[in-house]
N, C-alpha and C positions, 0 to 999 in steps of 0.2 A: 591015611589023611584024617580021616575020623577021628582016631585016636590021639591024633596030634591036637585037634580042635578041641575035644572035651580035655585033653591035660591041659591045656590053654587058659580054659575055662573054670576048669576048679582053679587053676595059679589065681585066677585074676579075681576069684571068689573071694581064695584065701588072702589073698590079700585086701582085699575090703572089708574083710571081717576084724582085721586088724584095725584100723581107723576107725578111731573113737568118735562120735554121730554127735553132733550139737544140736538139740531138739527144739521145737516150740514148745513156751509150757502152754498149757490146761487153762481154759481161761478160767473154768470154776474153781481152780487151785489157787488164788488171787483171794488175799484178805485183803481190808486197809484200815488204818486207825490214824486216828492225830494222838501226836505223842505231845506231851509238856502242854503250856501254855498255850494254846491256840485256839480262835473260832475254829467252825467247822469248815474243814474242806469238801470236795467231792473226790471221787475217781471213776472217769467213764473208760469201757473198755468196748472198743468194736476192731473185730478179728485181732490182728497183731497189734493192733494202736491200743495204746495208754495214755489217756489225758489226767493228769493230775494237776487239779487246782487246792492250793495251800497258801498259809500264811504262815507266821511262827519271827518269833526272833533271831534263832540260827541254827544250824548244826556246828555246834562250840561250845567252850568253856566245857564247867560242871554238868551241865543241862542240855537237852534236846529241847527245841520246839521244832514240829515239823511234821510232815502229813506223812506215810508210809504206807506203803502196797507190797506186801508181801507173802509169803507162805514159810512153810515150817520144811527145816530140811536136817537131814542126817550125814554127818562125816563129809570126806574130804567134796568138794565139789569146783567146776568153773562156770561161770554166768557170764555172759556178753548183751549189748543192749547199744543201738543205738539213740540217742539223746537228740530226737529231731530239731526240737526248739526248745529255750528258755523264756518265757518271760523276763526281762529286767523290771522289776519290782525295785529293785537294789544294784548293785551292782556285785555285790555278794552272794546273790539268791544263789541258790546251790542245787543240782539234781546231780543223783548217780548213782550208782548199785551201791547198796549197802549191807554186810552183814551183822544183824545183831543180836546179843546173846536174850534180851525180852525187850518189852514197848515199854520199861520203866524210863523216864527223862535221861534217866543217867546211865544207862547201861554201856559198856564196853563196848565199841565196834569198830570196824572197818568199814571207810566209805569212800569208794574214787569218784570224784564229782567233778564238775565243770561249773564254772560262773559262767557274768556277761563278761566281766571284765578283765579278771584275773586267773584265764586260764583253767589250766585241768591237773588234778592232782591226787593221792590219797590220804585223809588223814585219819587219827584212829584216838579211842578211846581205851588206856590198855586195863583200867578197872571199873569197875562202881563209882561213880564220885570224882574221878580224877577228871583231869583240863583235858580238853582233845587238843591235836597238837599233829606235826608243828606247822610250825608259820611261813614260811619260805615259800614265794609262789613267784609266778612268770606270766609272761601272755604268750601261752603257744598256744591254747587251742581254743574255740569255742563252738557254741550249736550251729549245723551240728556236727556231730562227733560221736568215732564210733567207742568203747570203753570195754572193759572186760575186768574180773575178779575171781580170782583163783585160791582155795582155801585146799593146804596141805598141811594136816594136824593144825597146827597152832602157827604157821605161818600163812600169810595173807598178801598173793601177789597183784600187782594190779597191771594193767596193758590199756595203751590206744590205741587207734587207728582212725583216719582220715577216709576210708572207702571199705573198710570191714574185712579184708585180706592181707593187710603187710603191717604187723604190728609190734610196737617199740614199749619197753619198759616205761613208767609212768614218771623218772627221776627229776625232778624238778631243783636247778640251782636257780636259788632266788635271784631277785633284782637287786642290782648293788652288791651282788657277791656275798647276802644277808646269809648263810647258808645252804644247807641241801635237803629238800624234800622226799626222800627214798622212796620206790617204787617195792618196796617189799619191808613189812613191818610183822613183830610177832607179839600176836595178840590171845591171851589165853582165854577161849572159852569152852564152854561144855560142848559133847559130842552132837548134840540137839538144839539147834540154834534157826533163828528166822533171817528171810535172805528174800531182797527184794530193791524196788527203788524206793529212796526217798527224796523229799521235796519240801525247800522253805523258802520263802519270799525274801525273809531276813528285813522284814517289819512286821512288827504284830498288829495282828488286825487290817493288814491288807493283803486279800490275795492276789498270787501270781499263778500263772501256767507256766507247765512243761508238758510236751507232749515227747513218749517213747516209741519203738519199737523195734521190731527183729528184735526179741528177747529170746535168747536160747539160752539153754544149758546142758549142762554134762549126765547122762543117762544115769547117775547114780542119785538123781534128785523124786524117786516116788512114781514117775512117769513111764508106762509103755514103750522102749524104745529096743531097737538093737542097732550094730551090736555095742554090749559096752565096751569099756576100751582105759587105756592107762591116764591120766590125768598127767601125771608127772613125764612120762613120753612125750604128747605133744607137748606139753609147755619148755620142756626141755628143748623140742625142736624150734620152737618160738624168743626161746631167749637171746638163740644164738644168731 
């Protein structure tokens, strides 16, 4: 009988060591900068809460304005976060994970956001300089809402969820059949890249809040964790 209980025991070990661990980060791991044209924002952080108060003209076009809280990370990684509240500032103010390749205005990225108005989505920047894009959005979701951002090599997946357990691809068909918003985009950037939320009012020179929280991520992000685990395994079980 013994023996029965500890093969039991290692089975069920072994098998948790399998399952890849989504972590809280480090709150001393938390930068934040205003990028592009903006006053100053703040960012307060007490335990897993993030308030971010920003202004900025958009996350769009050529240019970023926008407030940003984030840290420096290496190679493939997934982030989850939910988006407790928006301020409507706008009705385009935007929060959501975002990865980007530096804080220049115009730098390449990925970012699955939420408005007040127009729902939840990913858009991305795929160089220097270029228009983010594209345009097609919907009303399915608003604050709050749970979001997630999955980077494998140079593709960039994105995911929702409404209670932080049962999650759908991010695919947006616009209103009036204007198009489709895809839920995976590929984006090329360097293996060394910053990964965090960002936050704009989408008027300048007035601020709005967001407040975040449950921010985890995937144990290959710098952080103390076991155990690691396949990236592409679980999101493979998630797609389907």
């Amino acid at each position: 009988m013994k023996s029965r209980v500890l093969l039991s025991l290692v089975t069920v070990i072994s098998i948790m060591m399998l399952v890849p661990a989504l972590i809280a980060f480090a709150v001393d791991e938390w930068q934040s900068a205003d990028i592009g044209n903006t006053a100053k924002g703040s960012t307060e952080i007490k335990g897993e809460k993030i308030t971010i108060v920003a202004n900025g003209a958009d996350i769009w076009g050529t240019a970023d304005a926008c407030r940003y809280v984030y840290r420096k990370v290496t190679g493939d990684f997934e982030m989850s976060a939910r988006i407790v509240s928006l301020e409507r500032a706008n009705e385009w103010s935007k929060v959501g994970i975002m990865a980007r390749q530096n804080l220049d205005p115009g730098s390449q990225h990925t970012f699955v956001n939420v408005t007040p108005d127009h729902g939840l989505k990913m858009i991305h920047r795929d160089t220097p300089g270029a228009n983010t894009g594209p345009s097609p959005w919907a009303k399915n979701f608003e604050a709050p809402v749970w979001m997630r951002l999955v980077r494998k090599g140079n593709e960039f997946s994105s995911f929702s969820s409404k209670d932080g357990k049962n999650w759908k691809p991010t695919d947006v068909v616009g209103v009036d059949g204007d198009g489709i918003t895809p839920s995976v985009a590929e984006v090329k950037m360097e293996n060394n890249i910053l990964l965090g939320i960002a936050h704009t009012s989408h008027v300048a020179g007035v601020l709005g809040t967001a407040v975040i929280d449950n921010i985890t991520g995937s144990p290959n992000l710098g952080l103390p964790v076991e155990p690691a685990g396949s990236i592409a395994t679980v999101w493979g079980e998630i797609k389907r």
